[in-house]
C-alpha positions in Angstrom: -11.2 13.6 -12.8 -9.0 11.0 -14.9 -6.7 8.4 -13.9 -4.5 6.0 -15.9 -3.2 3.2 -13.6 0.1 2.0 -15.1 0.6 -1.2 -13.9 -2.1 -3.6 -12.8 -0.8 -5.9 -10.3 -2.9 -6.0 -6.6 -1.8 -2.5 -5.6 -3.7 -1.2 -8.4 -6.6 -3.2 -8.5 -6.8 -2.0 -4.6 -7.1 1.5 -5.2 -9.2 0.9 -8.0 -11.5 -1.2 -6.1 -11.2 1.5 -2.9 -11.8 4.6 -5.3 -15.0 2.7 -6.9 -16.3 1.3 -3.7 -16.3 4.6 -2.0 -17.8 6.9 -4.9 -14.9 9.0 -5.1 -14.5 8.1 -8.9 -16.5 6.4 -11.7 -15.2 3.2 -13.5 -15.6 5.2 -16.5 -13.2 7.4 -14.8 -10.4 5.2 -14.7 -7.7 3.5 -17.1 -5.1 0.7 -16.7 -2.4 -0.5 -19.2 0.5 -2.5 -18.5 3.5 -4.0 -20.3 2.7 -7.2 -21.6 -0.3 -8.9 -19.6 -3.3 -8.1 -22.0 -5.6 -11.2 -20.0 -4.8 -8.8 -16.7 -6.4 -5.9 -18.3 -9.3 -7.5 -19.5 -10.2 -9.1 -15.8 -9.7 -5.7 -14.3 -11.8 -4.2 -17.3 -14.9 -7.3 -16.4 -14.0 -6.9 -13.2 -14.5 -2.9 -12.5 -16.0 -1.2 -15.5 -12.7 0.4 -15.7 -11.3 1.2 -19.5 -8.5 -0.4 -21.2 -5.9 2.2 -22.8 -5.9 2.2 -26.1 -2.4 1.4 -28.6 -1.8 5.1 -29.2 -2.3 5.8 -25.3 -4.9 8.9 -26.0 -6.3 8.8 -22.2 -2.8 9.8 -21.0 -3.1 13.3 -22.2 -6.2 13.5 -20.5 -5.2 11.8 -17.5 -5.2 14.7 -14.2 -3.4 11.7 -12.2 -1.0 8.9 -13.5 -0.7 6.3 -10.9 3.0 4.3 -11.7 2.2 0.5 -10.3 4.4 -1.5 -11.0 7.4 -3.0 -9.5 10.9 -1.0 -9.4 12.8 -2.6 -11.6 9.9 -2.1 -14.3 9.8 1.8 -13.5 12.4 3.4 -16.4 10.9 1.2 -19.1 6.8 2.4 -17.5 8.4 6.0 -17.8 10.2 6.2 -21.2 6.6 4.3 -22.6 4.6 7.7 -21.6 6.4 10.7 -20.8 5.7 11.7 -24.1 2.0 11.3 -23.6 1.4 13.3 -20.8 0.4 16.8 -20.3 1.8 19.2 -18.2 -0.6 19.5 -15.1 -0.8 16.1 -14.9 0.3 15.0 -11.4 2.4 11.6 -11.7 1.3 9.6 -8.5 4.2 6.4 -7.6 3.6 3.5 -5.4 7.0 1.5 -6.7 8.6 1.4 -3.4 12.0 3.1 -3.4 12.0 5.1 -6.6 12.5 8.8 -5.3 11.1 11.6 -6.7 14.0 13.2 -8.4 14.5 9.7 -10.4 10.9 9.9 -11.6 11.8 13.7 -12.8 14.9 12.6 -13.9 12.9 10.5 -16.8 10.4 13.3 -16.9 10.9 16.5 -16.4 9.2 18.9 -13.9 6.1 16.9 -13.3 4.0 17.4 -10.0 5.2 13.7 -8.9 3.9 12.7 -6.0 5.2 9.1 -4.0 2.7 7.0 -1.7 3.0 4.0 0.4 -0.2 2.0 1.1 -1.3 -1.2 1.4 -3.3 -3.6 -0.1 -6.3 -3.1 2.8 -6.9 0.0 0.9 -9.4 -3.2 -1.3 -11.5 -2.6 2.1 -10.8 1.1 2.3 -8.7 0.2 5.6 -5.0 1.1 3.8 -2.6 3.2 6.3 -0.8 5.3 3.5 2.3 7.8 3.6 2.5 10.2 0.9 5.3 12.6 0.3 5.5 14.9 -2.9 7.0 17.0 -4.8 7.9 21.5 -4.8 5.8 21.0 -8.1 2.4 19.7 -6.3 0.2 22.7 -6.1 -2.2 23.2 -2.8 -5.0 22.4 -5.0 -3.5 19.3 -6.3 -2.5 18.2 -2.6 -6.1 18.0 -2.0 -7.2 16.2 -4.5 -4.0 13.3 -4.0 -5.3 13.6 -0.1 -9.1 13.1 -1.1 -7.9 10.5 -3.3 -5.7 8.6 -0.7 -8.2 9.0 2.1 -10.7 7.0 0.0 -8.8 4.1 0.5 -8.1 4.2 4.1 -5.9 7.1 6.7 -3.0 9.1 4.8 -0.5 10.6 6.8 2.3 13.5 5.1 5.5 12.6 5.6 8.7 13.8 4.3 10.2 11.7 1.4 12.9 10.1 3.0 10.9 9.2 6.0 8.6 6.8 3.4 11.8 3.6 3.8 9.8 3.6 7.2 6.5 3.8 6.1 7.6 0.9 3.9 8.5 -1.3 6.6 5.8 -0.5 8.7 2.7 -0.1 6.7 3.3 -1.3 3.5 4.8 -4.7 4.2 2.9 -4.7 7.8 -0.1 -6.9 6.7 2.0 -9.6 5.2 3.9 -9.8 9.1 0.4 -10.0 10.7 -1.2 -12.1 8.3 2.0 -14.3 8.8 1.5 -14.0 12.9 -2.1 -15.3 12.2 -0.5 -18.6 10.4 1.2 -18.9 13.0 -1.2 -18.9 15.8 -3.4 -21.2 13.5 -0.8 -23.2 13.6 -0.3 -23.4 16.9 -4.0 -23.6 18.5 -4.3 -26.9 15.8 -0.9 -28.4 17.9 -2.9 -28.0 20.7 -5.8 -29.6 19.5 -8.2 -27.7 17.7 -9.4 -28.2 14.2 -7.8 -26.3 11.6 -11.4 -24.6 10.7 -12.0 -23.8 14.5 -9.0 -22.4 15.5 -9.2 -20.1 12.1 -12.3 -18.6 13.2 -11.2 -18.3 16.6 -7.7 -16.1 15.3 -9.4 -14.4 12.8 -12.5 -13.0 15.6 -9.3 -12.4 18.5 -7.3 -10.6 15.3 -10.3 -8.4 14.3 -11.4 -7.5 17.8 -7.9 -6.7 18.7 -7.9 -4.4 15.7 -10.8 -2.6 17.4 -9.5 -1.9 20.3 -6.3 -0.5 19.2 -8.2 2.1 17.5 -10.1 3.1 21.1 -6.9 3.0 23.2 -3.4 3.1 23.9 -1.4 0.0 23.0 0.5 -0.9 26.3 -2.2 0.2 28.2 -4.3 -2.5 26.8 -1.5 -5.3 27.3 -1.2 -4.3 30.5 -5.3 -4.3 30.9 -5.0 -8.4 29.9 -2.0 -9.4 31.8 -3.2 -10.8 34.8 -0.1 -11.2 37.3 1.3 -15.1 36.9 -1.8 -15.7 34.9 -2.4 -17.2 31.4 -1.4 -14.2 29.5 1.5 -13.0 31.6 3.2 -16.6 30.6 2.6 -16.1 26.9 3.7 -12.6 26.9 7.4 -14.2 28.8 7.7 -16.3 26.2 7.1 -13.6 23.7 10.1 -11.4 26.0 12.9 -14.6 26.0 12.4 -15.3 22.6 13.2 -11.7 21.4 9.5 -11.0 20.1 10.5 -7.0 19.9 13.9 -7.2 18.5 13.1 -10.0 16.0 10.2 -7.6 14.6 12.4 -4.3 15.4 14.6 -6.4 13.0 11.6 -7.1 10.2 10.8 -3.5 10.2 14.5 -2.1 9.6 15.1 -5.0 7.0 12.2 -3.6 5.0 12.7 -0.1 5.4 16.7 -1.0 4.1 15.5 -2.9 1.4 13.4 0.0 0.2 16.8 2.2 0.5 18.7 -0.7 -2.0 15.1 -0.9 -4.4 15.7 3.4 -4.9 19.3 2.6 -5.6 18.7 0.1 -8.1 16.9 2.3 -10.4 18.4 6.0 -10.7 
């Protein structure tokens, strides 16, 4: 199996790290090209093993996957640069949040496109991905974009219109809690500990809490640590008169909308 990553920004370089990490494919197996940024290539090429494409774009025809990386905007000038280039069984794989799959055939043709949202944990193989695709994507071709996916982390089906969400939650979701982390470093430093300590003590409560969500339900374990008028219950009030739940029902919905205005943008 062949892939050609167009674009090269983090997204791609965490699948390619993901896919290489976890065996599923061979640095030989994999190419990136990308508009302009030739030094980008070449770190990702030292970096990985992977291969450069070459000027006349040859690994395209070969390519059974095409993964479109890149940000929206950049999409119909990615598109009109290969769809010339590619083969006919070759499945055309987006993570440019927004862009539906009719706008990709649009610029296409009948291509098996398929559209995924997942995050940058998939570096760790930790991604939560949504993947929707297209009337064209054979059951055998479904497997191997779930095999693919799954390398990188969990993959849940969704229907296409249903990815805004998956946007909002999953895809922008590790930039809100890496923010929530600054923030309780922050805080724990007000209250005098060192910057270095209270880091290592949010990064250990962060990564044990990650565990246990995995093992149980989510109230159920809020409620497990909420001693009545204890320590917890007082942070939690503050959390409740400040809005915590609205402000990041809010965050979700702004994300998910802004994916609505990014597919809009480019038709």
């Amino acid at each position: 199996m062949k892939i050609v990553c167009v674009g090269a920004g983090s997204m791609a370089e965490s699948m390619i790290h993901g896919w290489i990490n976890k065996r599923i494919m061979k640095p030989e197996e994999i190419s990136v090209m990308n508009r302009s940024d030739q030094d980008r290539l070449e770190f990702l090429s030292d970096e990985y093993g992977v291969n450069i494409v070459c000027p006349e774009k040859t690994e395209l025809k070969d390519a059974h996957f095409i993964l479109l990386a890149m940000k929206p905007k950049d999409v119909e000038a990615a598109l009109s640069g290969i769809k010339d280039k590619l083969a006919g069984n070759t499945v055309i794989l987006s993570v440019a949040a927004g862009v539906s799959i009719d706008t990709i055939q649009r610029h296409v043709g009948n291509f098996p496109v398929a559209r995924a949202m997942p995050n940058t944990s998939a570096k760790i193989g930790k991604s939560a991905t949504g993947v929707a695709w297209s009337k064209h994507v054979s059951l055998e071709q479904q497997h191997e974009l779930r095999k693919l996916l799954s390398s990188i982390g969990s993959v849940t089906v969704v229907a296409e219109e249903q990815l805004h969400a998956v946007t909002g939650v999953a895809g922008s979701g590790p930039a809100y809690i890496y923010y929530f982390a600054e923030a309780m470093t922050e805080a724990a430093v007000a209250n005098g500990l060192s910057h270095a300590d209270a880091k290592k003590l949010v990064r250990q409560t962060f990564s044990g809490a990650a565990e246990m969500l995995q093992q149980e339900d989510f109230a159920e374990l809020r409620i497990k640590v909420t001693s009545p008028n204890g320590t917890t219950a007082a942070g939690l009030k503050t959390l409740e008169e400040n809005h915590f739940k609205e402000t990041i029902g809010a965050c979700v919905t702004a994300a998910s909308q802004r994916s609505q205005e990014l597919g809009k943008e480019f038709k």
